[in-house]
C-alpha positions in Angstrom: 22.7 -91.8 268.8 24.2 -89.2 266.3 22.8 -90.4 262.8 26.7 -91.1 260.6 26.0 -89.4 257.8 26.6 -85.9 260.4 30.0 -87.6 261.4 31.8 -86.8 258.7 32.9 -88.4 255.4 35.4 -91.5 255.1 38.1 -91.8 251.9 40.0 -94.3 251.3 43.1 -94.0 248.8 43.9 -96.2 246.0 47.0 -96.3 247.3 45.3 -98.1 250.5 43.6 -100.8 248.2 46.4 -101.6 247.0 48.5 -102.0 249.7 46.1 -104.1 251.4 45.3 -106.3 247.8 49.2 -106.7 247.5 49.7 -108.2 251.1 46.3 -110.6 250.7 47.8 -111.6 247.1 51.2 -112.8 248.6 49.6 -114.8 251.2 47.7 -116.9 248.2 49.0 -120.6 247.9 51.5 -120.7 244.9 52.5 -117.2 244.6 55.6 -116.9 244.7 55.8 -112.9 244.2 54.4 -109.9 242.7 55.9 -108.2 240.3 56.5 -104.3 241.2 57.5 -101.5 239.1 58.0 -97.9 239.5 54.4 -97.3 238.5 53.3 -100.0 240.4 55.4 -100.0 243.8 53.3 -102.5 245.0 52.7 -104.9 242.1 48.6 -103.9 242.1 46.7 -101.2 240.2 43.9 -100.0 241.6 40.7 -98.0 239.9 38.7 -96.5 242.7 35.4 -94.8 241.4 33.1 -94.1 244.1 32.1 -97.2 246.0 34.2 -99.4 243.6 37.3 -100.6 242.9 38.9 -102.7 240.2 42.3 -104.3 240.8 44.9 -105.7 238.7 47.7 -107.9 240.0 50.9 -108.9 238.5 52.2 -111.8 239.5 55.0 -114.7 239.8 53.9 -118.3 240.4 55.7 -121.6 241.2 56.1 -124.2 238.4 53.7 -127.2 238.7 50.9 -125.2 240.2 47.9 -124.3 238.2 47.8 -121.2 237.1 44.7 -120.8 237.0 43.9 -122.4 240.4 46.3 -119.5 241.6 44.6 -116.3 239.9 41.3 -117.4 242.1 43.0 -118.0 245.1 44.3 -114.8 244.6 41.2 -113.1 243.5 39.3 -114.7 246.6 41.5 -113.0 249.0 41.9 -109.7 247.8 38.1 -109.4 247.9 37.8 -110.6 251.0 40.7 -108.4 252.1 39.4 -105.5 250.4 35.8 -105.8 251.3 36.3 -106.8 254.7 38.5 -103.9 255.2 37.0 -100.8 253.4 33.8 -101.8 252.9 34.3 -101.5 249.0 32.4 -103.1 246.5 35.3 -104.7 244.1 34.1 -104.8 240.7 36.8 -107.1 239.4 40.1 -108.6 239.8 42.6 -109.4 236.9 45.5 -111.3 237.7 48.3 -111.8 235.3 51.0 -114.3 235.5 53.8 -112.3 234.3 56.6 -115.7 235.0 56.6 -118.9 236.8 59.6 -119.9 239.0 61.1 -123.3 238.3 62.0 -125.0 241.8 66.1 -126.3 241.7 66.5 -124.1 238.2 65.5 -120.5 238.8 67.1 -118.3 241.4 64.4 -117.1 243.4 64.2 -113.0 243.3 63.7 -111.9 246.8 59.9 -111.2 247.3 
């Protein structure tokens, strides 16, 4: 058996963390969406150092949920995601509620 190490190197792209923490963030009971600007396409930042990688989400939640009930649903399954995927260590996850959606009040923003 060839030993990995003479296989070749593997890199994985911020831009790859974060698309895969942006789709395990959505799936999180009571988000409602991420928030997505032109510096974050994908509602996430990502840090990647080495092994690591910290990730900050921006967020939209529903009224009446707890928010805070939310940020570790969310946190739990972008690690999982991410480290079940890459391999990566995440150092941290910071979720911000940036709004909350009020059910009969707000018009929903497509997600």
């Amino acid at each position: 058996m060839t030993d990995p190490i003479d296989r070749g190197a593997t890199r994985v792209t911020p831009d790859a963390v974060a698309r895969l923490s942006a789709q395990a963030a959505r799936q999180a009971p009571g988000v409602h969406s991420l928030v997505s600007v032109p510096a974050r396409p994908y509602g996430v930042t990502v840090r990647l150092d080495d092994r690591a990688v910290s990730v900050d989400v921006d967020v939209v939640t529903w009224y009446g949920r707890s928010v805070l009930t939310v940020a570790d649903a969310i946190r739990d399954a972008v690690i999982d995601q991410v480290r079940s995927s890459t391999g990566l260590t995440v150092r941290e996850v910071t979720v911000t509620v940036e709004d909350v959606v009020v059910p009969g009040v707000d018009v929903p923003a497509p997600t």
